[in-house]
Structures are given as C-alpha cells and as structure tokens.
C-alpha positions in Angstrom: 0.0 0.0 0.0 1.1 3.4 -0.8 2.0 5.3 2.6 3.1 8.6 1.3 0.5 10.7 1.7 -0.2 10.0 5.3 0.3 12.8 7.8 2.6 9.7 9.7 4.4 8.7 6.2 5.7 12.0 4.5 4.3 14.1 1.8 1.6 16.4 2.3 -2.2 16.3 1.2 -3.9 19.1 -0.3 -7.2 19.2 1.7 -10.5 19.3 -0.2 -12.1 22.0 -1.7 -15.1 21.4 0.6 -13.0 21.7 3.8 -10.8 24.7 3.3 -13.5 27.1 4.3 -14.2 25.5 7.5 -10.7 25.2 8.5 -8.6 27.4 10.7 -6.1 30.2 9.1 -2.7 28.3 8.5 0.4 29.9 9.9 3.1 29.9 7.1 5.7 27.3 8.0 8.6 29.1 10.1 12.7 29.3 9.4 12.1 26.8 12.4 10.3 24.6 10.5 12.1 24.5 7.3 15.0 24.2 9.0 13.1 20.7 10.3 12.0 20.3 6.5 15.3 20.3 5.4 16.7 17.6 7.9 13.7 15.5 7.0 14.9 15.9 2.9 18.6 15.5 3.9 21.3 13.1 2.8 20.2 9.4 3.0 21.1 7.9 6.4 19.9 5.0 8.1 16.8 5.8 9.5 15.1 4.4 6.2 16.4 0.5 7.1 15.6 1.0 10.5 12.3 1.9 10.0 11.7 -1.3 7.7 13.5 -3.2 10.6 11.0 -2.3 13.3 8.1 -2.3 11.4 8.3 -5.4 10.0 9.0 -6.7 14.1 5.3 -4.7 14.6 3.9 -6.7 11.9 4.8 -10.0 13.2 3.0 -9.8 16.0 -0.1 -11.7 16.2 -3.5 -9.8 15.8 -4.0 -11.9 19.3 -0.8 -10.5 20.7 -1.1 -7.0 19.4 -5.2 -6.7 20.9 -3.3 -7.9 24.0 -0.8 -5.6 23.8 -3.1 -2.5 23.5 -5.2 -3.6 26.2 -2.4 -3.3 28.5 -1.1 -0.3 27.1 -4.2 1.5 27.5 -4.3 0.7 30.9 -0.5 2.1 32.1 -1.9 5.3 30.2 -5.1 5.6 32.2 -3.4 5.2 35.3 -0.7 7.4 34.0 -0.4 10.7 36.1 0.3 12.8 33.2 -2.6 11.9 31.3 -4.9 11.8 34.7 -4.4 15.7 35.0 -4.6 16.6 31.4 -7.8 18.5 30.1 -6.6 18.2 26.7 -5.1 15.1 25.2 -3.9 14.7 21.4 -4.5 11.3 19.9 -3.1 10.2 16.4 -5.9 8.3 14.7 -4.0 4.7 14.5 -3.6 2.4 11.7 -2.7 -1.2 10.4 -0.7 -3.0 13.1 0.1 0.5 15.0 -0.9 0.6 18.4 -5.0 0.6 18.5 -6.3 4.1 19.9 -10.0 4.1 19.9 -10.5 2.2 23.1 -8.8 5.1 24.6 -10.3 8.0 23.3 -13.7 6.4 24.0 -12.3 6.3 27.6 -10.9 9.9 27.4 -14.4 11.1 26.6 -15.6 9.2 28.9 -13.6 11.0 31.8 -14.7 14.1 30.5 -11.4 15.2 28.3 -11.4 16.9 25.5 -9.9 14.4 23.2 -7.9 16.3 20.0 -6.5 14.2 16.7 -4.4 15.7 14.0 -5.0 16.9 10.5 -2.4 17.8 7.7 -3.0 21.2 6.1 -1.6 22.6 2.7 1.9 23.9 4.5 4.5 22.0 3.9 4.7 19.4 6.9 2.7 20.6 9.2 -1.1 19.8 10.8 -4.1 21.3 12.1 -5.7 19.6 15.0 -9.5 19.2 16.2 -11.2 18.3 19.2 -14.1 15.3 18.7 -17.4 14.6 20.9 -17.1 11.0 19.4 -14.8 8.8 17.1 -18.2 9.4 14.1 -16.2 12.7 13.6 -13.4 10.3 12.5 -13.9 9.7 8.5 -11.6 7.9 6.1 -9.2 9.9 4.3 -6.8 9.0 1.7 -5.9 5.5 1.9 -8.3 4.7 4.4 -6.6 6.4 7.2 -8.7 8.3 8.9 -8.8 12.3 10.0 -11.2 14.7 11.9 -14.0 15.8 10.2 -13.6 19.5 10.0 -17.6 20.4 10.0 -18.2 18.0 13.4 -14.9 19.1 15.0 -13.9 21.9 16.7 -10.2 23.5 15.8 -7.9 24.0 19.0 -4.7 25.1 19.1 -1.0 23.0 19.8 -0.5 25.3 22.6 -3.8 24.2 24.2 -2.7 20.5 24.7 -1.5 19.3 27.9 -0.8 15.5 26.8 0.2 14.3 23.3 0.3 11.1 22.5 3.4 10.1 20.1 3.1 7.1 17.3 6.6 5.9 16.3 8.3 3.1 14.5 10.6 2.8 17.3 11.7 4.2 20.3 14.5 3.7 22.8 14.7 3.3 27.0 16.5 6.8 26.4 13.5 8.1 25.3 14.2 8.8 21.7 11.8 8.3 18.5 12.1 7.2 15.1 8.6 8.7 13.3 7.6 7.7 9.5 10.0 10.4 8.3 8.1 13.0 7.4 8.7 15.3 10.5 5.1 16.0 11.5 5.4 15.4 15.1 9.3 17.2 15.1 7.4 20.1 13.9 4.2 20.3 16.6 6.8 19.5 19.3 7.7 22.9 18.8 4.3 24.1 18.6 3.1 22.1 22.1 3.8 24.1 25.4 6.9 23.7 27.4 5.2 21.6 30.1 2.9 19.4 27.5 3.3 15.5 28.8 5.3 13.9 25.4 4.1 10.5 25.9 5.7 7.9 22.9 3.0 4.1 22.7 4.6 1.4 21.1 5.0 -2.7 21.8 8.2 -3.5 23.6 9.1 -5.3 20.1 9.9 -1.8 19.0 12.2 -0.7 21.7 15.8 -0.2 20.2 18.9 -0.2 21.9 19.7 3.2 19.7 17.9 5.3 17.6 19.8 8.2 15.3 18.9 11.3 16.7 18.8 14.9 14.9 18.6 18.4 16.2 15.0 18.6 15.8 13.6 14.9 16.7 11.3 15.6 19.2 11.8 13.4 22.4 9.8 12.1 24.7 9.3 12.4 28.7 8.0 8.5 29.0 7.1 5.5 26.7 4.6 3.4 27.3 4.9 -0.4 26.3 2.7 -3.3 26.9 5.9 -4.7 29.1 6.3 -1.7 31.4 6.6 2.3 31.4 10.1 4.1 30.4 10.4 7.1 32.0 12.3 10.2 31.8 14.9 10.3 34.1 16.9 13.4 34.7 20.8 13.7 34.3 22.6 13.3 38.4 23.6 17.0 39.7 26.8 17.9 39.3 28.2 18.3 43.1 30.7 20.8 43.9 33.6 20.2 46.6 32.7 23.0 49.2 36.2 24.4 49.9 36.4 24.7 54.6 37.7 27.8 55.9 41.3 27.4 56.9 39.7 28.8 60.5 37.8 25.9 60.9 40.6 23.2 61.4 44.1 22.6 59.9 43.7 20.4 56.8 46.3 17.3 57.0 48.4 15.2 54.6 45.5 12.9 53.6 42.9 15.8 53.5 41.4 15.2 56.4 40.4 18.3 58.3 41.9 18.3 62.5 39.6 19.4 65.0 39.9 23.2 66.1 41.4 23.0 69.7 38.7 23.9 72.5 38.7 27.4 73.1 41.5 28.7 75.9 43.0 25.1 75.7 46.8 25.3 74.5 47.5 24.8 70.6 48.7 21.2 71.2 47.7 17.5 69.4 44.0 16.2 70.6 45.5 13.4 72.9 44.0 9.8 71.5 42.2 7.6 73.6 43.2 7.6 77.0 46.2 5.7 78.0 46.1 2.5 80.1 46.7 2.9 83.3 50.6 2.3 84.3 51.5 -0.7 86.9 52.4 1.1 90.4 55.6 -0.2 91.9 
C-alpha cells in the first residue's frame, strides 16, 4: 500500500475543496520549520532501514498478541499521572498493526477530556488539530486512514494540549523516536507548550537499543509499552567540593580536616584515647 500521503508517512495532502473554508487560518511554515523540512529531505542515512527493521518486528506480531498488547497499554496510560491531569489530550488516529487508539479515546471522553486528533494542512509538513465529541467525527481519508471531520470538529490550538500522544516506529529506553520520516510530530513539538506531557506508545518489540537522533527529533518524557513504562529520568547533579575555611581546622596530609582546639586550651595534638593505666611499683 502506498503510505506517502499519510500525515505519519511524509508528503503532504492538499485538503479538499469542501473543507478549506471551515478550517482554521494556517500559519506559514517558520525558518524553524524549514530548517526541520530540510533535515527531513537531507542526505540518505539510516533511519530508512531501521524503519523497515522495526516495522516489520510490529507486523509480526499476532492480531492476538497486538489486541493484548493495546489492552495493557491502554491501561499504564489511564493510570498514568500525566494523562490523569490533562484536560486536553492529542491522539493520532492509528492504523494497520500500529498501536490501537480508539479504546482510549472512547475512555478519554468518557472521563470528560477533550480528546484532539491531528489533521495535515496545505503547509509543507505541518497539521491542524481538532477536538471530537465521538470517534463518528473520524472519516476515512486518503488511503483509508482516517482524520477529523472538519464540520463535526472543533479547531484548538498545539499550545492548548497538555498531553500528546506520540506514534513511532521505534523508540529507545532513552526516550528517543524514530517517526515515519516526514517530521510531523518534530514540527508540533515545537508548537506544544513547554510543560505538554510527550508520551511515545509502542510494543516492547519496538524498543531499540539506539535510535539516530537529529537536532529537531522531538523526544519524549515517558514511553509506554505493553511490558512496562520508560520514563524520563533526569541527568545526576553535578556536586561541587565546598572548599572549609582554613579557620575551621588545619587540613592534613590525607585531607582530612583536624579538630579546632577547644577554646583557651593550649594549641597542642588532641591526645588519642586515654592511655592505660601504668603498673604502680
């Protein structure tokens, strides 16, 4: 199956005639974002291979082990903190053998969230995104994946998201993505607020060891397998020697400080432990 014009698989679709009316005002693409254009169009590396690599591991999972798989997916996210406080939470509308999404928006809506998926636009690489009552307001788009219906959603913007939920080929235990290649999600990363919850789904068949990385690959705070949840751990503190006040003791060979005589006592060695007691004659 052709992939290309998937918002997930790289080129862009020109939106129907019927729809451009109804949808929001684009914002031309920024030097940001061709800058992200440009890496996406760059020399060949080996993201491409990679990307066949883990998607053929998806693919042979069993529709049994993959339903499984989503089950307990969904779950870690429900009982994930970052999604439990979120008003707004950004979907991706998923597809073949991809982790299964509609279980959880149903539950989203459910909970009383407002429940976003994305839509491409007619800029170069980047998407619109709408708020659904119900997954109706999903409708097939070109090659049956499907996209928000713009008269039955509402248009919100990236900034308004407190959650976003990441698709990806692959990720790592470090936290990094591999996407289809097109850059989508690079570019809304840079459109999502600071404090957004960047949460990558995937099965633990598609956790690498190491992922490429580029400048502008968005990466996440946690990934969420059916196996367990990868978080985001901060690098250690960098802890300073605090440098004593000569005053305070006199520092010797081995660097261990002495203690500061008593106060009116005369400037002589502390004695040790008391002596034993000499045999009288």
């Amino acid at each position: 199956m052709e992939e290309a014009n998937d918002y997930r698989f790289g080129p862009v679709l020109t939106p129907e005639p019927s729809e451009q009316d109804a949808a929001p005002v684009e914002a031309e693409a920024t030097p940001v974002q061709d800058d992200i254009v440009a890496a996406a169009e760059a020399k060949p590396s080996v993201k491409p291979a990679l990307r066949d690599e883990y998607r053929a591991k998806r693919e042979a999972l069993s529709e049994k082990e993959r339903n499984a798989g989503t089950r307990r997916i969904i779950e870690k996210l429900l009982l994930h903190p970052d999604v439990h406080r979120a008003k707004t939470v950004l979907l991706y509308a998923s597809y073949g053998s991809e982790v299964a999404t509609d279980d959880l928006c149903k539950e989203l809506l459910k909970r009383g969230k407002a429940v976003a998926y994305p839509k491409i636009t007619s800029v170069a690489g980047l998407m619109t995104l709408w708020c659904i009552r119900n997954l109706d307001a999903l409708i097939p788009h070109k090659h049956g994946i499907r996209a928000p219906d713009v008269t039955r959603s509402a248009p919100i913007e990236p900034i308004m998201v407190d959650c976003v939920i990441y698709p990806g080929i692959a990720f790592t235990k470090g936290l990094s993505r591999l996407g289809q290649g097109g850059g989508y999600y690079d570019r809304l990363s840079t459109k999502i607020a600071d404090n957004s919850a960047r949460i990558g789904v995937c099965f633990e068949t598609q956790i690498a060891d190491e992922l490429p990385q580029e400048e502008f690959d968005a990466k996440m705070h946690w990934v969420v397998t059916e196996a367990t949840v990868y978080p985001f751990v901060p690098d250690p503190p960098v802890i300073v020697p605090v440098a004593v006040p000569a005053a305070a003791g006199a520092v010797g060979a081995e660097g261990e400080i002495a203690p500061t005589p008593a106060s009116g006592a005369p400037d002589e060695p502390v004695a040790a432990a008391a002596e034993e007691p000499k045999d009288t004659p």
